[in-house]
C-alpha positions as CSV (number, residue, x, y, z in Angstrom):
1,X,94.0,94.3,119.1
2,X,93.7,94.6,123.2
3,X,92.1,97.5,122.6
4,X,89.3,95.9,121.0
5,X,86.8,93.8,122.8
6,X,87.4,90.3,123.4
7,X,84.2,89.4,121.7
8,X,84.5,91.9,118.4
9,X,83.4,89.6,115.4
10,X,83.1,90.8,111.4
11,X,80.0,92.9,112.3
12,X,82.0,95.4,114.9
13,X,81.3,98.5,113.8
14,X,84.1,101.3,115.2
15,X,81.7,104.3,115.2
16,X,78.9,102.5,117.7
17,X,81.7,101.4,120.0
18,X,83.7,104.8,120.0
19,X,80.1,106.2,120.6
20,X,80.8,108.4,117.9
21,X,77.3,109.8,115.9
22,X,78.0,111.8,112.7
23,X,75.8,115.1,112.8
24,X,76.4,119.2,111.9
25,X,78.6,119.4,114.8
26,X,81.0,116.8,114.0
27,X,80.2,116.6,110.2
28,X,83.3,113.5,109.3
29,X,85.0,111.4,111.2
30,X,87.8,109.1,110.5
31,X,88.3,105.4,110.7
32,X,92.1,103.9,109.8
33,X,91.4,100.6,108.4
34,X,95.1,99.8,107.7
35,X,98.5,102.1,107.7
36,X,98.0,103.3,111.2
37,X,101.1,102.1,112.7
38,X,102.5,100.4,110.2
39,X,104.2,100.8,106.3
40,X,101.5,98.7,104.6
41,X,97.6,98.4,103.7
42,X,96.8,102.1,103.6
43,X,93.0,102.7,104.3
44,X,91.4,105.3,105.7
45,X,87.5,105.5,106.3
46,X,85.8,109.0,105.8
47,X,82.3,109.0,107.7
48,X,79.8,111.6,106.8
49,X,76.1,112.2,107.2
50,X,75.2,110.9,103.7
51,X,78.2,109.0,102.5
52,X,81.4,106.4,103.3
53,X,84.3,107.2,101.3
54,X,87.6,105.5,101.8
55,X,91.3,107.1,101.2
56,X,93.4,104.3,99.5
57,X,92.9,100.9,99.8
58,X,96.8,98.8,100.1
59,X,98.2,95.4,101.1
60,X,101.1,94.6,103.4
61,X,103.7,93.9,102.0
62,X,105.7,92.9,105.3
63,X,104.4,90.7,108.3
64,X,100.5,91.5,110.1
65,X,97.7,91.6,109.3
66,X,97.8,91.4,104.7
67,X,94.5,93.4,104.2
68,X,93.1,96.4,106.0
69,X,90.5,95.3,108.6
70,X,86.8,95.6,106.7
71,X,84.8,94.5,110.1
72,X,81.7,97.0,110.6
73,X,81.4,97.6,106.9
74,X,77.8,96.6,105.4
75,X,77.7,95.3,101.6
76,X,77.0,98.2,99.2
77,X,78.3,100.8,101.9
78,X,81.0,102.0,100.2
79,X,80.2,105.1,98.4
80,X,83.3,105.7,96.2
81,X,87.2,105.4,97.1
82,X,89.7,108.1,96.4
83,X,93.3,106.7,95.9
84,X,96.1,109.1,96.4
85,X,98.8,107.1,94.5
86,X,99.0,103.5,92.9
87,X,102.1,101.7,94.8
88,X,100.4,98.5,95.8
89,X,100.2,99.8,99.8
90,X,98.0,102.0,98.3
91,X,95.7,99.8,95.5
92,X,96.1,96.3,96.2
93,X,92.8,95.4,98.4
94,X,90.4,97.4,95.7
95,X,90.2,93.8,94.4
96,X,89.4,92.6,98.1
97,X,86.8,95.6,98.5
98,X,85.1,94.1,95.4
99,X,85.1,90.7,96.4
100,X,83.5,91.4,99.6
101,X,80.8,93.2,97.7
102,X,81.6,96.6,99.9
103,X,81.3,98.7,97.4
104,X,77.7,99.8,96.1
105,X,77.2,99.1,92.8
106,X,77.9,102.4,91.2
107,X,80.6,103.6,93.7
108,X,83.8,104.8,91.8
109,X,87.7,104.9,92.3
110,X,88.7,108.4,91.9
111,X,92.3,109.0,90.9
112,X,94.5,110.8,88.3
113,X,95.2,109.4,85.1
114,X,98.7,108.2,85.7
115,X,97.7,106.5,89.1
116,X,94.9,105.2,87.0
117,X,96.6,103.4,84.3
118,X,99.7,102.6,87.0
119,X,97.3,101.0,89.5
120,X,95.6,98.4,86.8
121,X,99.4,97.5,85.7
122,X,99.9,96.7,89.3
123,X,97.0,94.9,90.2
124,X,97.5,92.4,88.0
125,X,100.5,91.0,88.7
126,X,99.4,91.3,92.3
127,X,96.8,88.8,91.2
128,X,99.8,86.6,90.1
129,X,101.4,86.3,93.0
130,X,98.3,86.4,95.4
131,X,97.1,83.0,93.7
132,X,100.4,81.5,94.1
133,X,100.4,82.7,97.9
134,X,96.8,81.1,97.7
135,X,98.1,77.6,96.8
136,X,99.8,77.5,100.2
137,X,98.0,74.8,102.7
138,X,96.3,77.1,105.3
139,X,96.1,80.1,102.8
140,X,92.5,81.0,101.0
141,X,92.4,83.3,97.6
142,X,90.1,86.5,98.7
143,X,89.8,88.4,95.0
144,X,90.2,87.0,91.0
145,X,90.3,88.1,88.1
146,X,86.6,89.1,87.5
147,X,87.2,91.0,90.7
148,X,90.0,93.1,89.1
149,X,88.3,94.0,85.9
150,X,85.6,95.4,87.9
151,X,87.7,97.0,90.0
152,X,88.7,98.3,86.3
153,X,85.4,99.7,85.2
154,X,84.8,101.4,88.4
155,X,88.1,104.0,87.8
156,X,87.1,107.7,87.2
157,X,89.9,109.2,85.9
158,X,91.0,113.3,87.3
159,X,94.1,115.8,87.3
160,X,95.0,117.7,90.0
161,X,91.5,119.3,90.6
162,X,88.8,120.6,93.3
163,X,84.8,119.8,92.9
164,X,81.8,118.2,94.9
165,X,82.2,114.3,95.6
166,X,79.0,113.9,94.5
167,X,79.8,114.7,90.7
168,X,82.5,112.0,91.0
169,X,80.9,109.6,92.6
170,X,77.9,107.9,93.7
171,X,76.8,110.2,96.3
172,X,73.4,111.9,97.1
173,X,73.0,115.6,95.9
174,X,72.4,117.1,98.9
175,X,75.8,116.2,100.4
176,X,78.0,119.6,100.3
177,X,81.0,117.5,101.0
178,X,83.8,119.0,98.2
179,X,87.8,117.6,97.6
180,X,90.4,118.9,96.2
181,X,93.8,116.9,95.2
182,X,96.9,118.0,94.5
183,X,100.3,117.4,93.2
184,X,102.2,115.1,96.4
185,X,105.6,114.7,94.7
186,X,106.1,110.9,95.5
187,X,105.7,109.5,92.1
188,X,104.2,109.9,88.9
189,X,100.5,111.1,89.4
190,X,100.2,111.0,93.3
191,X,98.3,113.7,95.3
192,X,97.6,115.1,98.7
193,X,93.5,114.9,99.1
194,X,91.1,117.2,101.2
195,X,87.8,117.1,102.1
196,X,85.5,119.7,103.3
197,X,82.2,120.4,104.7
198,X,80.7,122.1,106.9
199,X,83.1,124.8,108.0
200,X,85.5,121.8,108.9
201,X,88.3,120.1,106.2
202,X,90.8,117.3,106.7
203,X,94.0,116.5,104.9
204,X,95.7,113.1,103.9
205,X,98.8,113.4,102.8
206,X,99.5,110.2,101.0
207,X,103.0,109.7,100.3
208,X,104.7,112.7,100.6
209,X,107.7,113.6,98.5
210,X,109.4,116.7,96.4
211,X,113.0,114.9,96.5
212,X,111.8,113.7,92.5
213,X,114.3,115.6,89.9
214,X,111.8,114.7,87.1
215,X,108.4,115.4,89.0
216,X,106.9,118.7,89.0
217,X,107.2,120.6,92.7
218,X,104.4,119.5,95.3
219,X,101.1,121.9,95.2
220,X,100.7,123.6,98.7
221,X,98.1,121.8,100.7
222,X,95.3,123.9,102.7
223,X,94.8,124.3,105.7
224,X,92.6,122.5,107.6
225,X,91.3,121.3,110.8
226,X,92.7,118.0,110.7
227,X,96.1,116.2,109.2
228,X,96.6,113.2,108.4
229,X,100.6,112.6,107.5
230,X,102.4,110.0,106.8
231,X,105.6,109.4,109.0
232,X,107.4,106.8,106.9
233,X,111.0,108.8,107.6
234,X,109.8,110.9,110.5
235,X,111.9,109.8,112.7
236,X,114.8,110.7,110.4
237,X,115.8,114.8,110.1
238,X,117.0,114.8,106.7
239,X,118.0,112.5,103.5
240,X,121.0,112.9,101.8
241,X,120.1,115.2,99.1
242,X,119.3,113.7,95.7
243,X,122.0,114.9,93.8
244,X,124.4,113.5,96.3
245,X,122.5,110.0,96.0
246,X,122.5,109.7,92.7
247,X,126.2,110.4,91.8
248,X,127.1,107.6,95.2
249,X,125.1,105.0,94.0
250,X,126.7,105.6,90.2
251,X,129.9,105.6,91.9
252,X,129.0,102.3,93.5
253,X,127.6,100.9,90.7
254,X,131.0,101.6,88.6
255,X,133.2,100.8,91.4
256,X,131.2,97.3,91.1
257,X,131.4,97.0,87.7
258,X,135.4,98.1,86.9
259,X,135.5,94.7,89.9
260,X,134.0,92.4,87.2
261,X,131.2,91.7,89.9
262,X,127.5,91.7,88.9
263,X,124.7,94.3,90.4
264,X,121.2,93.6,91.7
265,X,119.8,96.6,92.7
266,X,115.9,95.8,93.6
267,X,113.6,98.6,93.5
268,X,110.0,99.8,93.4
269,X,109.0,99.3,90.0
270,X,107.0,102.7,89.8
271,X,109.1,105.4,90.8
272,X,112.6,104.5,92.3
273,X,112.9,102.0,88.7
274,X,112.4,105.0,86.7
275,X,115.1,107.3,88.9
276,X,117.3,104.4,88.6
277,X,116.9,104.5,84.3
278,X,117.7,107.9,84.3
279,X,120.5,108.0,86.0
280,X,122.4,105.1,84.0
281,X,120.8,106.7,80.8
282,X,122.8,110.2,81.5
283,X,125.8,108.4,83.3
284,X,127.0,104.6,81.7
285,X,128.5,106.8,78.7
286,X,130.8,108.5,80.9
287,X,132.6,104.8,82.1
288,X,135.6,103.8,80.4
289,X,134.6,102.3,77.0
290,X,136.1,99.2,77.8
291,X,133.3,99.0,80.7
292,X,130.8,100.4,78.7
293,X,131.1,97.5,76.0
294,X,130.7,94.7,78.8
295,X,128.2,96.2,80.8
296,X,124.3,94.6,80.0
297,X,121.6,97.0,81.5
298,X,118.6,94.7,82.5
299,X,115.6,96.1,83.5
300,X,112.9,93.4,83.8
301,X,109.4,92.9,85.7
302,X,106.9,95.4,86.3
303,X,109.2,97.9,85.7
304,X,109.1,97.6,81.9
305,X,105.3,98.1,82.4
306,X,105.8,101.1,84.4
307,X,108.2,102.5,82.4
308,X,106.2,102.4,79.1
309,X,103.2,104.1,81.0
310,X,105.6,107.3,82.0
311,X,106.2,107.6,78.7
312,X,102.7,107.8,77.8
313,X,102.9,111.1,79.8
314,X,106.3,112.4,79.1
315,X,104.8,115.9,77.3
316,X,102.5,116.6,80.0
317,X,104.0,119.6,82.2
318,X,100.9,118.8,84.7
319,X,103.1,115.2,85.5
320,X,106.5,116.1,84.9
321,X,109.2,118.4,85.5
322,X,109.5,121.0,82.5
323,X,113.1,119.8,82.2
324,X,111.4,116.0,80.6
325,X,109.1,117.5,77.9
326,X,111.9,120.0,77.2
327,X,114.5,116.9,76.6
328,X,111.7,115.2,74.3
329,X,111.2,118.4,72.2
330,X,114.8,119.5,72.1
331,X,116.9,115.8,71.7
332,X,114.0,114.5,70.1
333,X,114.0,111.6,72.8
334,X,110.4,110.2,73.3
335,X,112.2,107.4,75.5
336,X,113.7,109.5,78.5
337,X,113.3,106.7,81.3
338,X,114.4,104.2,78.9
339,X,118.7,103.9,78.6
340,X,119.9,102.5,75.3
341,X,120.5,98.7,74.9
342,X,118.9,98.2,77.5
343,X,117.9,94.7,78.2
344,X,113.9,94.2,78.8
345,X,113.9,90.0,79.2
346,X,110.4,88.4,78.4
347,X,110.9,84.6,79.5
348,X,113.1,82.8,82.1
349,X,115.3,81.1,79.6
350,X,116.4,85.3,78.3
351,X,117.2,85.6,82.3
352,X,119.4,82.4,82.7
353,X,121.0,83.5,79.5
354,X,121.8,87.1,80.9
355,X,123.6,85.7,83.7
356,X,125.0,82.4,82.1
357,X,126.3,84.7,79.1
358,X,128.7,87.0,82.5
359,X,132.2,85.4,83.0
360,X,133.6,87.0,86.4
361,X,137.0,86.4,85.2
362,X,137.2,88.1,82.0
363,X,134.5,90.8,83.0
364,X,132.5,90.0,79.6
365,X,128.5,90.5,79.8
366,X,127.9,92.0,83.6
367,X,124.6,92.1,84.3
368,X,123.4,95.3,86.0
369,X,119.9,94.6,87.2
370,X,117.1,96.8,87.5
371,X,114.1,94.5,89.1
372,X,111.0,94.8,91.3
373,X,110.4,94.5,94.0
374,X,112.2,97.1,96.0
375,X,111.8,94.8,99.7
376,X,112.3,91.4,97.8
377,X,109.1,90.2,98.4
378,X,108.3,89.1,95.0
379,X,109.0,89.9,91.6
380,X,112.2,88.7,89.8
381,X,114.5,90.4,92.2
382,X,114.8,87.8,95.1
383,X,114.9,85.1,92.2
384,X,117.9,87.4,91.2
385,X,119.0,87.6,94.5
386,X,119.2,83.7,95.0
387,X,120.8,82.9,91.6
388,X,123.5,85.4,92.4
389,X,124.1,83.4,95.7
390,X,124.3,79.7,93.6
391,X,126.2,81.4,91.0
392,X,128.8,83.9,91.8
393,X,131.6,84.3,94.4
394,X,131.4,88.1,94.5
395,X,128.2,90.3,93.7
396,X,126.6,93.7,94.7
397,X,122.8,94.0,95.9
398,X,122.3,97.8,96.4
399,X,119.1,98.9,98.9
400,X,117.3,101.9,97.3
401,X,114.5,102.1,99.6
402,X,112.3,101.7,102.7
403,X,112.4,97.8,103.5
404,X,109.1,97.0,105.8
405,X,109.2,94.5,108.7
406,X,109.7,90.6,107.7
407,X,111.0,91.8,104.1
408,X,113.8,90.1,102.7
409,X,115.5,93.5,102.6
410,X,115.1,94.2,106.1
411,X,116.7,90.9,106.9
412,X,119.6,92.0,104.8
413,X,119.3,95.2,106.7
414,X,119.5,94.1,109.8
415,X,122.7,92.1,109.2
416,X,124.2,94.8,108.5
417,X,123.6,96.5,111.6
418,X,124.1,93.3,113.7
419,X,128.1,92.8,112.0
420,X,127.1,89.3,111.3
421,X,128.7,88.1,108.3
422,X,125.6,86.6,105.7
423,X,122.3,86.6,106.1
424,X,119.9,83.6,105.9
425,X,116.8,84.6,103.4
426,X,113.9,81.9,103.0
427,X,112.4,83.1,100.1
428,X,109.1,82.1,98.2
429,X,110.4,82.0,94.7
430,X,112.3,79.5,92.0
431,X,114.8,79.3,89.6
432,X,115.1,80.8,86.5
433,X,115.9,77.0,85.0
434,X,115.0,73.5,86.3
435,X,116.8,73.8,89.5
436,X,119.2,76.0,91.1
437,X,122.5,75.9,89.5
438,X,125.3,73.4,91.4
439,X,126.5,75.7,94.0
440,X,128.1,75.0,97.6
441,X,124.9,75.0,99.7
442,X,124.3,78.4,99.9
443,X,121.1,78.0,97.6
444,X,118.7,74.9,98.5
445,X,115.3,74.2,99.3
446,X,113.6,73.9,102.3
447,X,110.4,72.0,103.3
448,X,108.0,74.4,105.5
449,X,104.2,73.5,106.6
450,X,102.9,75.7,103.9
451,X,105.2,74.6,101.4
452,X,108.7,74.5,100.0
453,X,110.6,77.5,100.1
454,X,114.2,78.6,98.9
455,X,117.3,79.3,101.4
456,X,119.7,81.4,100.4
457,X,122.5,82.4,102.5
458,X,124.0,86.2,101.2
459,X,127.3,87.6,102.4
460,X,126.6,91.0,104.2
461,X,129.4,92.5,102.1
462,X,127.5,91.9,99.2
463,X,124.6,94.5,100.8
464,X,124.8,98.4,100.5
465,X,122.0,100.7,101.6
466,X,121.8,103.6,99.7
467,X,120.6,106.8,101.3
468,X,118.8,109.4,99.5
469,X,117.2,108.0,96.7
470,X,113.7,107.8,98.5
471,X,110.7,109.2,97.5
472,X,109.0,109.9,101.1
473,X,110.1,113.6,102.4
474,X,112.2,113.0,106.1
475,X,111.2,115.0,109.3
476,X,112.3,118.7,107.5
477,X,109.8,118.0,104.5
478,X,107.0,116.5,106.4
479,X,107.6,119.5,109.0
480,X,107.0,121.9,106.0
481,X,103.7,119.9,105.2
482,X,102.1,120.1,107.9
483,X,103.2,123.9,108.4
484,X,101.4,124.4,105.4
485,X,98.4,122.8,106.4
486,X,98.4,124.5,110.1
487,X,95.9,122.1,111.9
488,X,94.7,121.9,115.4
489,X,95.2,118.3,115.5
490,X,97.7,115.7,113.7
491,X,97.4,112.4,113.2
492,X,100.6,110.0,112.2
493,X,99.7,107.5,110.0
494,X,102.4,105.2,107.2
495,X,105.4,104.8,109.4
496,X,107.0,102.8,111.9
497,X,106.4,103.1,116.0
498,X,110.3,104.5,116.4
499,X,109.7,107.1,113.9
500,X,105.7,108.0,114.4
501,X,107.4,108.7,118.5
502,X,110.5,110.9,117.4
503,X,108.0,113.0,114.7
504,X,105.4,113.2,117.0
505,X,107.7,114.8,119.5
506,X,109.1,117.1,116.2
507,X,105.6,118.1,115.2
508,X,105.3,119.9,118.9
509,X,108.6,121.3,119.4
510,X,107.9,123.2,115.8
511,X,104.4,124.0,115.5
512,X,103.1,127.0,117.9
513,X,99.3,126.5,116.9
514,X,98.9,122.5,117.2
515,X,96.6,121.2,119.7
516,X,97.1,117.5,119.8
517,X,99.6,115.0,117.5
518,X,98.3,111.3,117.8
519,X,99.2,108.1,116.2
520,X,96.6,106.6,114.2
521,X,95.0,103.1,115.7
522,X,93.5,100.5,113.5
523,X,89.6,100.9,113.9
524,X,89.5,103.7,116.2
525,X,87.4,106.8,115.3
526,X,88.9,110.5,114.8
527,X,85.9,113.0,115.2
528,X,86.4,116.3,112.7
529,X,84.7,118.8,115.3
530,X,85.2,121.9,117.4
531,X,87.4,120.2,119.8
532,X,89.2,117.3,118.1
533,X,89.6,114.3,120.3
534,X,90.8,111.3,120.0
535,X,91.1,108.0,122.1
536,X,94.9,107.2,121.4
537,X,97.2,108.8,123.6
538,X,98.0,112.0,122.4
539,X,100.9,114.3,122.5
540,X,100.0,118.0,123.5
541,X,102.2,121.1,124.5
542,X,101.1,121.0,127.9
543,X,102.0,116.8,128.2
544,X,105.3,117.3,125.8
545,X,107.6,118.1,128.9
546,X,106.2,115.7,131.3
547,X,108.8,112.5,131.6
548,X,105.6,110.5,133.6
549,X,103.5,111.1,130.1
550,X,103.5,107.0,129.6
551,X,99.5,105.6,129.8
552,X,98.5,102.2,130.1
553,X,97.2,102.5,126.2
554,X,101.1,103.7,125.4
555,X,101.8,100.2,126.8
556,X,99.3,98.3,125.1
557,X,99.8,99.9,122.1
558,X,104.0,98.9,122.2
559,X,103.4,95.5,123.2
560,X,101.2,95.0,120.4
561,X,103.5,96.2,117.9
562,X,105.9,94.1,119.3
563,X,103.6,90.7,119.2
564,X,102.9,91.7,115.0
565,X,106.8,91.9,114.8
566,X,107.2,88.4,116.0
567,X,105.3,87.0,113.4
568,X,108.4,87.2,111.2
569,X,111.0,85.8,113.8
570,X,108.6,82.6,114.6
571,X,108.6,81.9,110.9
572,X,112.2,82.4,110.4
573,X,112.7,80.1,113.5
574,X,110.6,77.8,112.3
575,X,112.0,77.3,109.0
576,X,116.0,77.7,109.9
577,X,115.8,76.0,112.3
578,X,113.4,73.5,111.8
579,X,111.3,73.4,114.9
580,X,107.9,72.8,115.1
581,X,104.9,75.7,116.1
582,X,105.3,73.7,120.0
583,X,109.1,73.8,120.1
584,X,108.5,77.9,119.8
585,X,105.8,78.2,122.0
586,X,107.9,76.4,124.2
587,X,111.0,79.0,123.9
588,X,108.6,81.9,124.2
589,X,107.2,80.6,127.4
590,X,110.7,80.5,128.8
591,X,111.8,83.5,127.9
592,X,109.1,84.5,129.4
593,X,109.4,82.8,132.4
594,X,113.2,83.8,132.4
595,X,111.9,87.5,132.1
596,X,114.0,87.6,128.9
């Protein structure tokens, strides 16, 4: 981080080098930890004069840096963590936290009851594939399973609901500091958190959402001093609306199905999986019946999990849209998210039967496949993926979703937008069998320096984005969020640097009464005072207008993001191409040179 010093080691502590000091005047101050300029390891550090709280604790799920940065933290300094949703951006270094030994011993994890009960789901088969990702030569394995039932025990279960930390968590009596979540729309259980004290309140958003057909509509946020908003789609004005999503990706999906080709769509298990079986369950009977006999609904991974804890909650108008206890009570249908005969494999020999039982030329048996995860970074869906490739001549892989930097789906993505005709994936997964079925190269293995991973090559006409089916809000919803919240200073955190600049400049061409809209750098304090300033560079009415508005930091900043990006290409390089970690150093020093 060049903005660091050159010297900063585990004991750098943010606040002392910001020359930041916590008092009456400036009664919190923030610290991003992860998910500043990035989609990945949310964390956000909330300093006050008698406790450390952090805001979600999440793993990367595309290339940097996998955990949020800990350095500065003291063992037993963490007072309690509030999480404001359990997608494993969100919950998957808690386990980390605990290994460290960060947390003091009776700190808790506040949450709701869904995220609760969703998060422990998740973290477990994050353990999975963290201790194969461990096995790797070079890699180390940084939490186990005593870490995660701890991680367990510590969980303090809440609805949407205001009251003092210090009755939730382990904090002294005399600290006034309150909260207050509420309902954020993005999936089942996730809120919008606010602190206050002192005559001064902040607001995380978490992910925000209200495009859900089966969540209830997002609680207003208050207003507060400072904002802190995601920006995942801010550089985007609008999605297509949900209705219109839903009926072009069934239209898609039938189109692909009366083709007698096969359909892969990956998605998030918590959330987008459970959109997904809702839609079929209302639609697939509306296909000719010679379609609906051949089709064979899969739905597999974590999403089975998932979808048997929303129904633990299906009655609960607090979780849900009215519309989902209504169909419960009135069809007598405890199993909304669930379509019928649909397909819920438990072993690798029920998945090579799925797809060994589909013949392409008679259309008997297509396998329409629900499977986690949404970016193809592990799960069954890029071993899906690849089988597809060995197996079949013709096939559909349909993108529901956000796909983060050095993701297999933003590969795929990016093929797409290049024209080029496949798409190379070097994927960290296996067969469903012994080996990959016989196929004409387009599925093998490759040898890499931290193991052996799978090629796949995947024609780009096999790839369809779907718009509209996301559960982040775009510019027009964020807009309205932060309207609501009014603050004199916004801070962009969860998004990408293309979208955090175009919201940014959104933010102050639309709101009259904001002083300052930064983007959130990892380790660098945000004072909650009087006057609210912050050491990134800021956007500001008065500095909106001005083209020569480009600081040194502004450069710093881009050519950092742009040396965490090439982590991906050097690794793809490496492995397509098989050159060795000189052979690249040696190409970036000419291009360099070449001032390519």
């Amino acid at each position: 981080m060049p903005w660091l010093p050159k010297d900063t080691g585990d004991e750098f502590d943010p606040l002392e080098h910001a020359d930041v000091t916590v008092d009456k005047d400036t009664p919190m101050v923030v610290v991003p930890r992860g998910g500043g300029m990035e989609v990945g390891r949310s964390c956000y550090q909330l300093e006050t004069e008698h406790s450390t709280l952090l805001v979600d604790a999440g793993l990367n799920q595309g290339t940097g840096g996998q955990f949020p940065d800990f350095r500065g933290l003291e063992k037993g300094q963490v007072d309690g963590v509030f999480l404001t949703h359990a997608h494993i951006d969100h919950c998957g270094a808690l386990p980390v936290l605990e290994n460290r030994g960060l947390l003091d011993d009776d700190a808790t994890i506040v949450a709701t009851r869904p995220t609760t009960q969703i998060a422990q789901t998740l973290l477990e088969d994050s353990l999975k594939i963290h201790r194969r990702e461990a096995q790797k030569p070079g890699r180390e394995q940084h939490f186990d399973e005593e870490d995660i039932e701890r991680v367990y025990e510590r969980f303090q279960p809440v609805d949407y609901e205001s009251g003092r930390v210090c009755e939730y968590t382990h904090v002294s009596d005399i600290d006034p500091l309150r909260f207050t979540m509420g309902n954020a729309g993005h999936l089942l259980g996730s809120a919008w958190i606010s602190f206050e004290t002192n005559g001064y309140r902040v607001v995380f958003s978490g992910d925000v959402g209200g495009r859900s057909t089966h969540l209830p509509p997002m609680d207003p946020p208050p207003e507060a001093d400072l904002l802190m908003i995601e920006s995942t789609y801010g550089g985007k004005h609008s999605h297509t609306s949900m209705k219109d999503a839903r009926t072009s990706v069934y239209k898609s999906v039938e189109r692909a199905l009366k083709n007698r080709e096969p359909v892969l769509i990956p998605t998030f298990s918590v959330g987008r999986a459970q959109t997904l079986s809702l839609l079929f369950k209302e639609r697939l009977h509306t296909m000719p019946s010679h379609i609906q006999d051949e089709v064979v609904l899969v739905i597999d991974g974590m999403a089975q999990d998932a979808t048997n804890l929303y129904h633990t909650h299906i009655e609960d108008t607090t979780y849900f849209d009215e519309s989902i206890p209504n169909r419960v009570k009135n069809a007598q249908d405890r199993q909304p998210f669930l379509p019928e005969n649909a397909l819920m494999p438990e072993t690798d020999a029920d998945r090579e039967r799925i797809l060994s039982n589909f013949n392409p030329e008679t259309g008997e048996n297509i396998p329409l496949i629900i499977s986690p995860s949404g970016m193809l970074t592990g799960g069954h869906s890029p071993r899906y993926l690849a089988e597809f490739a060995a197996r079949y001549e013709s096939a559909n892989v349909f993108l529901t979703g956000y796909q983060a930097k050095g993701t297999g789906g933003r590969k795929l993505q990016n093929v797409l937008k290049a024209e080029e005709e496949s798409a190379t994936l070097f994927l960290d997964t296996d067969p469903f069998g012994s080996d990959w079925p016989q196929n004409d190269r387009t599925v093998d293995w490759v040898q890499a320096d931290d193991g052996m991973y799978t090629r796949a090559t995947i024609p780009a006409d096999w790839v369809t984005p779907v718009d509209g089916l996301s559960g982040h809000a775009a510019q027009h919803g964020l807009l309205s969020f932060a309207r609501d919240v009014g603050p004199r200073a916004i801070s962009l955190i969860h998004g990408p640097a293309y979208a955090q600049e175009r919201f940014s400049n959104h933010l102050i061409d639309n709101l009259d009464d904001v002083e300052t809209v930064t983007r959130s750098r990892m380790l660098t304090p945000i004072p909650v005072t009087r006057d609210i300033e912050v050491e990134t560079p800021a956007l500001t009415q008065k500095n909106a207008k001005d083209e020569s508005y480009d600081s040194i930091a502004d450069q710093f900043d881009h050519v950092y993001e742009l040396l965490s990006a090439l982590t991906a290409d050097v690794a793809a390089a490496r492995l397509e191409n098989g050159l060795s970690e000189e052979d690249v150093r040696r190409i970036i020093r000419e291009e360099i040179d070449n001032g390519e």
